[in-house]
N, C-alpha and C positions, 0 to 999 in steps of 0.2 A: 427507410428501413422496412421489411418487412415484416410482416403479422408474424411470421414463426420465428424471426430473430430477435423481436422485439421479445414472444413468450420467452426462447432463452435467456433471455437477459434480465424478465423479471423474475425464472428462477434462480438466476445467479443469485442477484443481489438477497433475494429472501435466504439462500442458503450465507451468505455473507453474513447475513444478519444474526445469523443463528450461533455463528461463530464465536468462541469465548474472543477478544480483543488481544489479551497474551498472545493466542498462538499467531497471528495477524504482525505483530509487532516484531516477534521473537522474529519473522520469515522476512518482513522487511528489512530488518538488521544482518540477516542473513546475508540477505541478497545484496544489500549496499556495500558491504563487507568482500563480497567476491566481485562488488563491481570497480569502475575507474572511479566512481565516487567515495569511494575509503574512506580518504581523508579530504575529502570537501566538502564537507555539508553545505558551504554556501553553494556552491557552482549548482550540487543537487537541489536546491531551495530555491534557486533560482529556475532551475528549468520545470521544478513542479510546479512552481508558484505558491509557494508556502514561503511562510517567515521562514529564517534558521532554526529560531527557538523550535517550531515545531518538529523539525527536521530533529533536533538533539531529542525534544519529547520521544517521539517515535521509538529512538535509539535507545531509550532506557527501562529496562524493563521492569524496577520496581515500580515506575510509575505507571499508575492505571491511567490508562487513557482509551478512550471511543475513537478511531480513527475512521470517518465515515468511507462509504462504499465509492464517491467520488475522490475522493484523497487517494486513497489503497489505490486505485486506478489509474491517476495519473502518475505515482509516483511506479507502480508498474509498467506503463509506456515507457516512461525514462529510463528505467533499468531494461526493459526488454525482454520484459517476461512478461506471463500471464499472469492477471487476476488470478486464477484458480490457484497458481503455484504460493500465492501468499495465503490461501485457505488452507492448506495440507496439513 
């Protein structure tokens, strides 16, 4: 990787950080929602590599949770979008 992709990526992640956790959550349910993963959470848990249980946490939004910057990320590859679009 290179020096100036590498700096983009550590201001992704700092503005990631910066992000309240709701709006994170709220967009991954979103997006699972308009994806083939709907109604699978296992298939999606499997391809992220998270238990299910975490896959349901995600999914609900009165529960607080910290979804780290590498989670958010791969469960982004698997849907096919970007990182940024779960920041919005």
């Amino acid at each position: 990787m290179e020096v100036l992709e590498q700096k983009k990526l550590v201001n992704i992640i700092n503005e990631y950080n910066k992000i309240d956790s709701a709006i994170v959550k709220s967009n991954i349910t979103k997006y699972i929602n308009r994806s083939e993963y709907k109604g699978n959470n296992q298939e999606l848990a499997d391809k992220v590599g998270l238990n299910i249980n975490t896959i349901y946490l995600y999914r609900q939004p009165k529960k607080r949770t910290n979804i780290s910057f590498e989670s958010a990320l791969k469960v982004s590859n698997v849907l096919g979008i970007s990182i940024l679009d779960l920041m919005k």
